[in-house]
VOLOLO-318332 format. One record per atom (N, C-alpha, C, O): x, y, z; atom name; residue number from 1; residue in three letters. Coordinates in Angstrom, 2 decimals, padded with zeros to 5 digits. Layout:
BEGIN
<vexdren <X; Y; Z>; CA; NUM; ALA>
...
END
This chain:
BEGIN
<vexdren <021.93; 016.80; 047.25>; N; 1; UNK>
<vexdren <022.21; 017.13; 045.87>; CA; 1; UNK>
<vexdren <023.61; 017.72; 045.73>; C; 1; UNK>
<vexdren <024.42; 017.43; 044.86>; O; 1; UNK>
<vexdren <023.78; 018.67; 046.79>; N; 2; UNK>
<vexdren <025.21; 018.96; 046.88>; CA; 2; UNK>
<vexdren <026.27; 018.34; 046.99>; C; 2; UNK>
<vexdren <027.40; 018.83; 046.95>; O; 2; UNK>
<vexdren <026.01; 017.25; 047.14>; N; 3; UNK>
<vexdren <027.19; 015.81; 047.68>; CA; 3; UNK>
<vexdren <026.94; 015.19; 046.25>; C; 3; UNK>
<vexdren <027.97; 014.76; 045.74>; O; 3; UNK>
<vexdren <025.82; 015.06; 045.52>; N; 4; UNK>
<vexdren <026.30; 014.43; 044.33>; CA; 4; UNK>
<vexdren <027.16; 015.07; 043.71>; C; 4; UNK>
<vexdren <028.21; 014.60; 043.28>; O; 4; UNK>
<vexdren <026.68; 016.54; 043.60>; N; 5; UNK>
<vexdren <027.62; 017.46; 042.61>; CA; 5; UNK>
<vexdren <028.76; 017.37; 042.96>; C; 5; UNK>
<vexdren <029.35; 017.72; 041.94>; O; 5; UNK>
<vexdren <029.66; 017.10; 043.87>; N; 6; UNK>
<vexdren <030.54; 017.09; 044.50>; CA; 6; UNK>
<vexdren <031.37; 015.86; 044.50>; C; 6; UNK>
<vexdren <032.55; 016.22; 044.46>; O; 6; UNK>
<vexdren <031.28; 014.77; 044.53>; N; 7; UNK>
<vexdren <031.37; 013.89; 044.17>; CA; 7; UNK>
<vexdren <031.83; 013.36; 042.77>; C; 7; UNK>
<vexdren <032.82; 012.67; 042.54>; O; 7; UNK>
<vexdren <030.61; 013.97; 041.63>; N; 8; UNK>
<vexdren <030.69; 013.93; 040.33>; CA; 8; UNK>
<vexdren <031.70; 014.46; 039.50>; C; 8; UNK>
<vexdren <032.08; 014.05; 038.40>; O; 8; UNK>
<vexdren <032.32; 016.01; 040.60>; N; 9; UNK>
<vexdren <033.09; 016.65; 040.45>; CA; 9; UNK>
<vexdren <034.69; 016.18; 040.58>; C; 9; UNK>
<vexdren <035.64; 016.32; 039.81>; O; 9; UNK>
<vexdren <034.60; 015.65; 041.72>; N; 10; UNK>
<vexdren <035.93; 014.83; 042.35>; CA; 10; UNK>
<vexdren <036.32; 013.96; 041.02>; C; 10; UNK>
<vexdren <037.29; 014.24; 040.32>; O; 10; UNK>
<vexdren <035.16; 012.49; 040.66>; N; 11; UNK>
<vexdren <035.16; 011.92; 039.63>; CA; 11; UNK>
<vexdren <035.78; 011.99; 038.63>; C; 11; UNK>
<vexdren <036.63; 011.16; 038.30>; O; 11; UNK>
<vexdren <035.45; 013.01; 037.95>; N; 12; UNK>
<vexdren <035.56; 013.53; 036.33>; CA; 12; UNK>
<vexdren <037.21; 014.19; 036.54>; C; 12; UNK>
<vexdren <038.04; 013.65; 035.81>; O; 12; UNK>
<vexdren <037.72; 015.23; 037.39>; N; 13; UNK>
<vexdren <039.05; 015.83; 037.62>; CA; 13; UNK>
<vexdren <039.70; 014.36; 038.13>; C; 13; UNK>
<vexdren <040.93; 014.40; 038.12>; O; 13; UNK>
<vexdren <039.21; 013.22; 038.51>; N; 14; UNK>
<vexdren <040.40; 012.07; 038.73>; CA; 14; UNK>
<vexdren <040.60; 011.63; 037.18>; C; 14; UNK>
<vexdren <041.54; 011.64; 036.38>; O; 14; UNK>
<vexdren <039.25; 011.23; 037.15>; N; 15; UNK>
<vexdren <040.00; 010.57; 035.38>; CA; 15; UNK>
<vexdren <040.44; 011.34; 034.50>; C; 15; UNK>
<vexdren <041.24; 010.70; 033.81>; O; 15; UNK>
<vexdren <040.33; 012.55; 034.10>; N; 16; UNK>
<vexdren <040.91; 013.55; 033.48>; CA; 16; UNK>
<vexdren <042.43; 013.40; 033.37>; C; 16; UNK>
<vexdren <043.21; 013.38; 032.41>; O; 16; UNK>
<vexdren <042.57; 013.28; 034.72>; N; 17; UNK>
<vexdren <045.01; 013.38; 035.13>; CA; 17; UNK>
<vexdren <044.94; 011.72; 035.18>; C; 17; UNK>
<vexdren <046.01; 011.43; 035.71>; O; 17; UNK>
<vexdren <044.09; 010.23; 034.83>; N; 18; UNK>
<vexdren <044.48; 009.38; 034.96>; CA; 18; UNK>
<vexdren <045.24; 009.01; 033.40>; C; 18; UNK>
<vexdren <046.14; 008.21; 033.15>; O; 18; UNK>
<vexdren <044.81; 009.53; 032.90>; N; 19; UNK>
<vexdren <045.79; 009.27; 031.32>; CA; 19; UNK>
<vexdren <046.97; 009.25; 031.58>; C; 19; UNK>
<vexdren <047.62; 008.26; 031.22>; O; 19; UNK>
<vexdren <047.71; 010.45; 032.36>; N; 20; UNK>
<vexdren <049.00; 010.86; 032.26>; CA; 20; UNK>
<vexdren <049.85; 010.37; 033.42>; C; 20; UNK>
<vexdren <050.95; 010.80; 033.77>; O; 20; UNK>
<vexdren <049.13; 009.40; 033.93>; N; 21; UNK>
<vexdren <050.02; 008.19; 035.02>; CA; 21; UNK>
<vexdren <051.35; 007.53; 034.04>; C; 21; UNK>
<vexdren <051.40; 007.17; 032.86>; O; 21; UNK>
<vexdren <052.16; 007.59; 034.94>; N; 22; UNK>
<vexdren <053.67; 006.83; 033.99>; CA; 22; UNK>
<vexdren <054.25; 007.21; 032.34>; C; 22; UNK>
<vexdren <054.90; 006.61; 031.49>; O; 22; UNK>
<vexdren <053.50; 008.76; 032.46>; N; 23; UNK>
<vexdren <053.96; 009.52; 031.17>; CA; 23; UNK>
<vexdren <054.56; 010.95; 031.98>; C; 23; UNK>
<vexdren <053.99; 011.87; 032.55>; O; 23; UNK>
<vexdren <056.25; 010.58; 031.65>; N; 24; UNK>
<vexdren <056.22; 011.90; 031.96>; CA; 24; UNK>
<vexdren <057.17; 012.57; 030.37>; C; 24; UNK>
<vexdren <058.05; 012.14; 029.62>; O; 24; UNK>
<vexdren <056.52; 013.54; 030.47>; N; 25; UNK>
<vexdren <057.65; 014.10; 028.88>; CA; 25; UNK>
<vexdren <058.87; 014.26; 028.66>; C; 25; UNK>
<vexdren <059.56; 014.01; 027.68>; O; 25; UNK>
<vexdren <059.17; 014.88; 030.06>; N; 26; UNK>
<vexdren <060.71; 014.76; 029.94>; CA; 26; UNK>
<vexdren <061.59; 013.08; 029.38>; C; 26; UNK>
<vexdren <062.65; 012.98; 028.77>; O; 26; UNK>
<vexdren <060.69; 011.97; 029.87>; N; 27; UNK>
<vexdren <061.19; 010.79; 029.36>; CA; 27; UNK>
<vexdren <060.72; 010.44; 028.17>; C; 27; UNK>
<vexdren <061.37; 009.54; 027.64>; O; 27; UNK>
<vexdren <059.82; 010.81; 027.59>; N; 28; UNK>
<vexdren <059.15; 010.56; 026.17>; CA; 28; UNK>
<vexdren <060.91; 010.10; 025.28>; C; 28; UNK>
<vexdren <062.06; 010.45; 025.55>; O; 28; UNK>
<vexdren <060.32; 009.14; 024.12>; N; 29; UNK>
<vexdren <061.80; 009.39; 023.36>; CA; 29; UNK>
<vexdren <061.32; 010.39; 022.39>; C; 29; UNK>
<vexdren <060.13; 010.68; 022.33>; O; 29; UNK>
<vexdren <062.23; 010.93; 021.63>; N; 30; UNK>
<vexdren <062.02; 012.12; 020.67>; CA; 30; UNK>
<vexdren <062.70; 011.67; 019.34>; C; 30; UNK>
<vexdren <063.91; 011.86; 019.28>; O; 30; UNK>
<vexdren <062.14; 011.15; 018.34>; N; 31; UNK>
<vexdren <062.94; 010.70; 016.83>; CA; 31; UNK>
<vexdren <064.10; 011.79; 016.51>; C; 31; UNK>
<vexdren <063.83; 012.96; 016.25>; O; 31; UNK>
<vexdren <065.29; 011.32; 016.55>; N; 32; UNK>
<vexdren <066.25; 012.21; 016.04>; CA; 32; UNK>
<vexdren <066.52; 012.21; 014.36>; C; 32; UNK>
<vexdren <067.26; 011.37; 013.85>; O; 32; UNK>
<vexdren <065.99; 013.02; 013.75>; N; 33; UNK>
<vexdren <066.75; 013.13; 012.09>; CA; 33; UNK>
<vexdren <068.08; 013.21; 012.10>; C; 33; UNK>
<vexdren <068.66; 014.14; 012.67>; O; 33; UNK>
<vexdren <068.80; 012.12; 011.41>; N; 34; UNK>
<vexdren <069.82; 011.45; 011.25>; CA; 34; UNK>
<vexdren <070.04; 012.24; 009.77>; C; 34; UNK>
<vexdren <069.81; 011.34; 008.97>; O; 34; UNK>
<vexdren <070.35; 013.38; 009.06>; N; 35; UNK>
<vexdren <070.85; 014.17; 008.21>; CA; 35; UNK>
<vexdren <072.04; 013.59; 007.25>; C; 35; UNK>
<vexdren <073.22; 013.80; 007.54>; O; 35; UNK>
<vexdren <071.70; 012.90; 006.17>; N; 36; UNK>
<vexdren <072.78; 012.82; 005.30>; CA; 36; UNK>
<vexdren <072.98; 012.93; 004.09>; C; 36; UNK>
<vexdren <072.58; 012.15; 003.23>; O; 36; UNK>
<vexdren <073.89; 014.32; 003.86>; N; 37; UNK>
<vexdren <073.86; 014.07; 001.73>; CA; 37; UNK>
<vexdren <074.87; 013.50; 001.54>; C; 37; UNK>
<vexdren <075.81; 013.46; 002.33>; O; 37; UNK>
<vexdren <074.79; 012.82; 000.15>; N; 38; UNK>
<vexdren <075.40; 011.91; -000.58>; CA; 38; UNK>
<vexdren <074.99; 011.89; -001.93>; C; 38; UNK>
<vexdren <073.83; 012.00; -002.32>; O; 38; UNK>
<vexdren <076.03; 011.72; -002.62>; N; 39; UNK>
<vexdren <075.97; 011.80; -003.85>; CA; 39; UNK>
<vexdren <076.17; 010.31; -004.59>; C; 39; UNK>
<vexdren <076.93; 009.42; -004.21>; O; 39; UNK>
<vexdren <075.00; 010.31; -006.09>; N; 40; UNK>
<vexdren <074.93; 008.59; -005.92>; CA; 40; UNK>
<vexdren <075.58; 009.18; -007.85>; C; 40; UNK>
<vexdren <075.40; 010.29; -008.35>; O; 40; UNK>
<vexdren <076.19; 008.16; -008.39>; N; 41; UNK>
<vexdren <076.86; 008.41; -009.54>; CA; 41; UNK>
<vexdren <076.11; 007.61; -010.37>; C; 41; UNK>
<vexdren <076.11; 006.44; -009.97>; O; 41; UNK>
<vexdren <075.18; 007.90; -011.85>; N; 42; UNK>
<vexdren <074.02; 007.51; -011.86>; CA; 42; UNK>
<vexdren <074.83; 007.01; -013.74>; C; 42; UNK>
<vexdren <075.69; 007.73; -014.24>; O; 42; UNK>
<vexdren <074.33; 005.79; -014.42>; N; 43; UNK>
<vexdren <074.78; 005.80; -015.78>; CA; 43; UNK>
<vexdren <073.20; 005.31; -016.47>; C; 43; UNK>
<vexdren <072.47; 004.46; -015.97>; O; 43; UNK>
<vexdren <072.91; 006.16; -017.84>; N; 44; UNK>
<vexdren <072.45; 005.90; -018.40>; CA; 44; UNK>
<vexdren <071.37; 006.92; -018.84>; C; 44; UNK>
<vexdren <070.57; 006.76; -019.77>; O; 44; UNK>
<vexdren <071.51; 008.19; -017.86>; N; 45; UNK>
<vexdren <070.91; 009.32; -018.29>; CA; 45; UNK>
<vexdren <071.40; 010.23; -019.78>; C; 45; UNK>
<vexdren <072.51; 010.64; -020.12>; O; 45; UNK>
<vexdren <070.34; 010.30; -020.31>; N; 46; UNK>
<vexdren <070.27; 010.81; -021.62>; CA; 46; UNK>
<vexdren <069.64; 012.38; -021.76>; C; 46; UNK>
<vexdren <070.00; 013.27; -022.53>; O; 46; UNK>
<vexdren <068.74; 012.40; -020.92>; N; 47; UNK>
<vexdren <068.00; 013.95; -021.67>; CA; 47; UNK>
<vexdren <067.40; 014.35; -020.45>; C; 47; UNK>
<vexdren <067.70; 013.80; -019.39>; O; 47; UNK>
<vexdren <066.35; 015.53; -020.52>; N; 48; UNK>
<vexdren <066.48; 016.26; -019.03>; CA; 48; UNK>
<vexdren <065.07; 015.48; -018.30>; C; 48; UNK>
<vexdren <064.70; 015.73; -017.15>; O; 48; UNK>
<vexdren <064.26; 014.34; -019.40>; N; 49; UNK>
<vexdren <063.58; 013.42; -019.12>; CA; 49; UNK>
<vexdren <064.04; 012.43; -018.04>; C; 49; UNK>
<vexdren <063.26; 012.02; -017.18>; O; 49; UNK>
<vexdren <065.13; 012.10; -018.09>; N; 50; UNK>
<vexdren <065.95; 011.27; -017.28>; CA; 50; UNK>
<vexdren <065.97; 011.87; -016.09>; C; 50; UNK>
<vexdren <065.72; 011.21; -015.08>; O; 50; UNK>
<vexdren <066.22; 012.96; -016.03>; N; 51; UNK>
<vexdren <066.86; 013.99; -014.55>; CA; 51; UNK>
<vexdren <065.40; 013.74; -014.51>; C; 51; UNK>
<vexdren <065.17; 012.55; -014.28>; O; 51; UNK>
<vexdren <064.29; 014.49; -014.67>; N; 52; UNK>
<vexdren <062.85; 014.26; -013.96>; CA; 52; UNK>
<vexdren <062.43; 013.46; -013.41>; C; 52; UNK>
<vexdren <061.81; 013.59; -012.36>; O; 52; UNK>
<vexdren <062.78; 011.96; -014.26>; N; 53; UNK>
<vexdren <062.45; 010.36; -013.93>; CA; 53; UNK>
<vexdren <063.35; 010.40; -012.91>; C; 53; UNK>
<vexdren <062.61; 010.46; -011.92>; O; 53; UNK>
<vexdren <064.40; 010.40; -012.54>; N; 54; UNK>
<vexdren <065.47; 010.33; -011.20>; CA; 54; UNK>
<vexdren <064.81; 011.00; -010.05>; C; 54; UNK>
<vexdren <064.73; 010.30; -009.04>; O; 54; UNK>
<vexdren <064.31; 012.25; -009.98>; N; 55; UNK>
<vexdren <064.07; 013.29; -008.92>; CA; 55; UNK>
<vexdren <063.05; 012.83; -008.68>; C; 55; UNK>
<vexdren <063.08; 012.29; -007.57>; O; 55; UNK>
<vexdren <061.64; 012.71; -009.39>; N; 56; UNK>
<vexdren <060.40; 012.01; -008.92>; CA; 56; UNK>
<vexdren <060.57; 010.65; -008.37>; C; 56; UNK>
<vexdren <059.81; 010.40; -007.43>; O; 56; UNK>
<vexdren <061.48; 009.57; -008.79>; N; 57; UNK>
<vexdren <061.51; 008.44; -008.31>; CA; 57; UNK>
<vexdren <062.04; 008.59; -006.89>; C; 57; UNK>
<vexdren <061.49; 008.15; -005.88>; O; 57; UNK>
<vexdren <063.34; 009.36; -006.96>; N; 58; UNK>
<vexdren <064.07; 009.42; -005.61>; CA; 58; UNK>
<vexdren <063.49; 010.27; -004.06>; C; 58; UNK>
<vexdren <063.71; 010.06; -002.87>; O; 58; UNK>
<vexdren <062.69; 011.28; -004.78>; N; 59; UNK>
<vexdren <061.85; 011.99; -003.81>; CA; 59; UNK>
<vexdren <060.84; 011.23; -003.41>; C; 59; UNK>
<vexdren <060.53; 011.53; -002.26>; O; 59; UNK>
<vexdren <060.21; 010.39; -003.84>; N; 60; UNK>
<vexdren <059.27; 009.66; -003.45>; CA; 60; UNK>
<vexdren <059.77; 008.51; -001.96>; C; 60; UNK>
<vexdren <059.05; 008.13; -001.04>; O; 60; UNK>
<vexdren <061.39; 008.16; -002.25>; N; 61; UNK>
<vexdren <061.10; 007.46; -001.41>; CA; 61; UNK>
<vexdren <060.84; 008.06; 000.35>; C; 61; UNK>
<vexdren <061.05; 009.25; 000.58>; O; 61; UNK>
<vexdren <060.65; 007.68; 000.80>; N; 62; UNK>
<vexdren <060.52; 008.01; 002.58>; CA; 62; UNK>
<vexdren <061.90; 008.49; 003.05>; C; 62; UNK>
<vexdren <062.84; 007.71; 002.92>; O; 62; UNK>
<vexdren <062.12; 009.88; 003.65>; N; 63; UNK>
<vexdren <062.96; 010.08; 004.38>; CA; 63; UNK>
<vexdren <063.67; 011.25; 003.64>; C; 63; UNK>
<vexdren <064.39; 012.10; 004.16>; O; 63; UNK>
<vexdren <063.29; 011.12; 002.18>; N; 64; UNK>
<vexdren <064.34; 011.85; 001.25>; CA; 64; UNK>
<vexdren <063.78; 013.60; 001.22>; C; 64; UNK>
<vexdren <062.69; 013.85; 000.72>; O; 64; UNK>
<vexdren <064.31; 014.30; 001.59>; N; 65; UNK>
<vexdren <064.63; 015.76; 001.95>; CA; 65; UNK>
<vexdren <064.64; 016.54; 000.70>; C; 65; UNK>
<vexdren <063.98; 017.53; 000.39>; O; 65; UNK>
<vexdren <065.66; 015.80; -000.01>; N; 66; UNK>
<vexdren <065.96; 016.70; -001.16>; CA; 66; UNK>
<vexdren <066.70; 015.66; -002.02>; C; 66; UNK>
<vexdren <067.23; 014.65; -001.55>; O; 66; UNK>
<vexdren <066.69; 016.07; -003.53>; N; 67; UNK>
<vexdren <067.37; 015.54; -004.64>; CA; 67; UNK>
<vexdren <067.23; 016.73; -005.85>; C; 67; UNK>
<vexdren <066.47; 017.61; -006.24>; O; 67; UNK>
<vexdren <068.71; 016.00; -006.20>; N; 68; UNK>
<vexdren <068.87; 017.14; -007.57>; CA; 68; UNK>
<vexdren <069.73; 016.29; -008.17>; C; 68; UNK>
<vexdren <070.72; 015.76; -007.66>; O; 68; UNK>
<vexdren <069.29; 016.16; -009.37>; N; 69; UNK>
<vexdren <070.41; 015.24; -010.45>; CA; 69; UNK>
<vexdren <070.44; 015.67; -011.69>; C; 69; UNK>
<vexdren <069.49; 016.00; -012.39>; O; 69; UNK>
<vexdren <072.18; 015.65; -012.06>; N; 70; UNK>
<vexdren <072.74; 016.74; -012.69>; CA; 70; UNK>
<vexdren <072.91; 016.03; -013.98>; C; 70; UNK>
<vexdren <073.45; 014.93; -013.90>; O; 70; UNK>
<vexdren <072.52; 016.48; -015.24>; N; 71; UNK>
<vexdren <072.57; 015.53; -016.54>; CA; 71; UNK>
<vexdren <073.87; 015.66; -016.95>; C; 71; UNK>
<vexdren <074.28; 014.80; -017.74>; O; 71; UNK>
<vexdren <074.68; 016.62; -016.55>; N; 72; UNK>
<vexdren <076.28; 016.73; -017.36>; CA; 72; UNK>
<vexdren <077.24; 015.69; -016.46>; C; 72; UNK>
<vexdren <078.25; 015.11; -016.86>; O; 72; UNK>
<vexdren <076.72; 015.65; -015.25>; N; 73; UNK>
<vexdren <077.99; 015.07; -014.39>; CA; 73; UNK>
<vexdren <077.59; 013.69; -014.16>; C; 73; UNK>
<vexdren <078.49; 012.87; -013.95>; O; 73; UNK>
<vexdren <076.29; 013.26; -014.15>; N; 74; UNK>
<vexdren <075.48; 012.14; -014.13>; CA; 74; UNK>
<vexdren <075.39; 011.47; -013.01>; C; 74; UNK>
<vexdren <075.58; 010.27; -012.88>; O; 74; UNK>
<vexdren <075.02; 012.42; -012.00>; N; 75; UNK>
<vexdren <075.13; 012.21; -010.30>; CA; 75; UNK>
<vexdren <073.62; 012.83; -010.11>; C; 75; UNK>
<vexdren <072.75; 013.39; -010.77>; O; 75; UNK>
<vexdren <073.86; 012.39; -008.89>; N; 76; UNK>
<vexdren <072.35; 012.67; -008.23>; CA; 76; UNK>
<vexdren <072.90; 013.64; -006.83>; C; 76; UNK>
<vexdren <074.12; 013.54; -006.79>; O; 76; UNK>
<vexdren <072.72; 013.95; -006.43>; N; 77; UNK>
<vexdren <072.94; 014.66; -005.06>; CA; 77; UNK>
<vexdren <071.81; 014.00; -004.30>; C; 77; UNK>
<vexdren <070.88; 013.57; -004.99>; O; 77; UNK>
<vexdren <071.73; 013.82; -002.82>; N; 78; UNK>
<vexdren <070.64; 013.70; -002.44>; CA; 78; UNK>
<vexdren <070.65; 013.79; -000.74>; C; 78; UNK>
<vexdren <071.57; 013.18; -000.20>; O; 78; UNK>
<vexdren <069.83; 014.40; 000.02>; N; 79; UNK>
<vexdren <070.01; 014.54; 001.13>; CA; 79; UNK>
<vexdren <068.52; 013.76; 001.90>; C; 79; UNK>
<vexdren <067.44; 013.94; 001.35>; O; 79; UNK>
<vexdren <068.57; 013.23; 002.68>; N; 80; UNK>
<vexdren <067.98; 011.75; 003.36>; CA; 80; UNK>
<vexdren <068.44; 011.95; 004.94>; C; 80; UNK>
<vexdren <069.52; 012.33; 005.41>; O; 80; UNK>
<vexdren <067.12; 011.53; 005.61>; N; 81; UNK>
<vexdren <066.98; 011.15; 006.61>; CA; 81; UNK>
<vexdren <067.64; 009.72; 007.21>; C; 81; UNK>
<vexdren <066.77; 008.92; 007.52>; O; 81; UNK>
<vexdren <068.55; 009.40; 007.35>; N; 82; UNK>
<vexdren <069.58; 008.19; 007.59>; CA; 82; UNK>
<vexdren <068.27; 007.25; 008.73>; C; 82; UNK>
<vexdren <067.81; 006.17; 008.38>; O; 82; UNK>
<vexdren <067.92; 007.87; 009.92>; N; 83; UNK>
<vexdren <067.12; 006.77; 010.16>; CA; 83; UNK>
<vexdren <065.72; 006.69; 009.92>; C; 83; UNK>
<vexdren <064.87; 006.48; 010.78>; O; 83; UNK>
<vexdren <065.51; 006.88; 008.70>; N; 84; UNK>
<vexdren <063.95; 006.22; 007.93>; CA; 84; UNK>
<vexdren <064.49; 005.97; 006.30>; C; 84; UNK>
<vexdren <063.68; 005.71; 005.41>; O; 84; UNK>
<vexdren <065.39; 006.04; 006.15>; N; 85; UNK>
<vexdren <066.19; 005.67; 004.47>; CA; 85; UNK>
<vexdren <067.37; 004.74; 004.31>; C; 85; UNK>
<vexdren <067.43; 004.23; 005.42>; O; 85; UNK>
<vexdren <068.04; 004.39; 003.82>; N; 86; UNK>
<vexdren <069.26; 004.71; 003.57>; CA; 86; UNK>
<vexdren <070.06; 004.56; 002.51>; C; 86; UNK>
<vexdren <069.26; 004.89; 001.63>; O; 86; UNK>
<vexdren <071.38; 004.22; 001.75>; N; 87; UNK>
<vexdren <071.44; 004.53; 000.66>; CA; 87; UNK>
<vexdren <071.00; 003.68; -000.72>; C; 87; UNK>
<vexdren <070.83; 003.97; -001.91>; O; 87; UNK>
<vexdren <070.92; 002.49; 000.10>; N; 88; UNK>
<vexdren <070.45; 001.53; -000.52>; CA; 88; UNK>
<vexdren <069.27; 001.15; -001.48>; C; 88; UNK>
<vexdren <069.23; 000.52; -002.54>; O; 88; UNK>
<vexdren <068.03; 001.99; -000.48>; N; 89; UNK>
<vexdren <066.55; 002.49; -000.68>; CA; 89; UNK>
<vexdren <066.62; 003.46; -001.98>; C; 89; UNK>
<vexdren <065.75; 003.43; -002.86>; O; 89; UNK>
<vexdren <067.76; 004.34; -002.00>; N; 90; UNK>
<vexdren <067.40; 005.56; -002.78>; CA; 90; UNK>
<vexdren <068.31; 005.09; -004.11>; C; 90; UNK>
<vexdren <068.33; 005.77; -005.14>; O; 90; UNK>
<vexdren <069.09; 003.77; -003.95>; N; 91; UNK>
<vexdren <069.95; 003.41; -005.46>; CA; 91; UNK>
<vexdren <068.82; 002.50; -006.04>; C; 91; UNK>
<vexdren <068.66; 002.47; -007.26>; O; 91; UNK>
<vexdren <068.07; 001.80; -005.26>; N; 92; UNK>
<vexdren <067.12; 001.20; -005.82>; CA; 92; UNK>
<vexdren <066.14; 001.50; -006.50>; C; 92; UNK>
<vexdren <065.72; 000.96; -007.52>; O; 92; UNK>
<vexdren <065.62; 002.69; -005.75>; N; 93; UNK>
<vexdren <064.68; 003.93; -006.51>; CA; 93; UNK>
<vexdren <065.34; 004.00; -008.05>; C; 93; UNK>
<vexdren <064.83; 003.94; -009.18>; O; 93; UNK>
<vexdren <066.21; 004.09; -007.74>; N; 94; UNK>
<vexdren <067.01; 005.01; -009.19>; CA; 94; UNK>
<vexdren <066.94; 003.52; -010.68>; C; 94; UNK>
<vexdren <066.67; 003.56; -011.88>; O; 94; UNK>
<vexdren <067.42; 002.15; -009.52>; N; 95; UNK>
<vexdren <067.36; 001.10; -010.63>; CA; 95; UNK>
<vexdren <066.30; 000.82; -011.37>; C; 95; UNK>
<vexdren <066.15; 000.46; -012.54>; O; 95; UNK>
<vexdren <065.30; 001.13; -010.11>; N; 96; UNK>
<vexdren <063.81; 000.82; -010.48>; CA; 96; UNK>
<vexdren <063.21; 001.37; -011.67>; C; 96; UNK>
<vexdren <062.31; 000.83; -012.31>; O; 96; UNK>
<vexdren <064.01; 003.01; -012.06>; N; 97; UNK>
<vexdren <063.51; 003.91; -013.34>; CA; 97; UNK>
<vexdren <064.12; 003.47; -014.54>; C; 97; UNK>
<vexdren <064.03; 004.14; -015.57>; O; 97; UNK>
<vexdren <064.91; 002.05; -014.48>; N; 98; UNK>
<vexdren <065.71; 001.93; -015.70>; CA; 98; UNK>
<vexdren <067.15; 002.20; -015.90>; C; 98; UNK>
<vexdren <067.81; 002.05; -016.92>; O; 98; UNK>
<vexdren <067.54; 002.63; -014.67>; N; 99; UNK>
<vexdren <069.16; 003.30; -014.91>; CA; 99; UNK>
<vexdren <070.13; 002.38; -014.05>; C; 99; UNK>
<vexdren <069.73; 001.46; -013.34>; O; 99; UNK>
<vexdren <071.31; 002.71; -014.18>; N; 100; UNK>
<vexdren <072.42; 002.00; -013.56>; CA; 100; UNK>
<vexdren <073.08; 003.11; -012.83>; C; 100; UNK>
<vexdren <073.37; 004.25; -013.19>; O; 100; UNK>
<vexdren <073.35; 002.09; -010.96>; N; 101; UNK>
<vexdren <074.60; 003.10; -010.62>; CA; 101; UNK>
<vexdren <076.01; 002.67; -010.77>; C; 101; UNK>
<vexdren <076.55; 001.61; -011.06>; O; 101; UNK>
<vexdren <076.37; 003.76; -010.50>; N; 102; UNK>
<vexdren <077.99; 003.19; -011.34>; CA; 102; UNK>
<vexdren <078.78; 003.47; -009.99>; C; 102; UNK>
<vexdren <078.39; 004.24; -009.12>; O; 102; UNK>
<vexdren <079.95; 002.74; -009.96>; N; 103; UNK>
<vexdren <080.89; 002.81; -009.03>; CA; 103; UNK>
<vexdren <082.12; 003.29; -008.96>; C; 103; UNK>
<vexdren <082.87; 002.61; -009.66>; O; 103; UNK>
<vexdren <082.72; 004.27; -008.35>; N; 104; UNK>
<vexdren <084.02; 005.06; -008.82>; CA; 104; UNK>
<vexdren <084.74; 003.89; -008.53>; C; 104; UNK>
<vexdren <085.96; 003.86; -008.71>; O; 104; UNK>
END
């Protein structure tokens, strides 16, 4: 009986550490946030309805950190994760609410 227990024991502590064969952490990759604000120059905002419709559309997309869009200057600020966004994603957002971006 002692040799089963023993045995059973050996068993269970092998498969336990067999998961972590050819994982070691130090090699794991680790997602780097790619950090970028940018400011998108927005036409067609009218009232502080507009700024709401901008910030909810643009926050929604994936990656986006932060947004703030300014009704006097008619920009958006926006800070985004570069590799899960990019600026393209977040002007589209903005077309998608009805508005135009404009180009200096």
């Amino acid at each position: 009986m002692k040799n089963i227990i023993i045995v059973l024991g050996v068993v269970l502590f092998a498969s336990c550490n067999s998961g972590n064969k050819g994982t070691d952490s130090s090699e794991a990759e680790i997602p780097v946030a790619q950090l970028v604000m940018d400011t998108v120059n927005i036409g067609g905002m009218h009232c502080d309805m507009c700024v709401s419709s901008i910030e909810k559309g643009v926050g929604e997309v994936e990656g986006v950190e932060f947004v703030k869009a300014n009704l006097n200057d008619s920009v958006a600020i926006v800070k985004f994760d570069g590799s899960k966004t990019g600026l393209h994603e977040i002007e589209a957002a903005i077309e998608k609410r009805g508005y135009r971006i404009k180009t200096n």
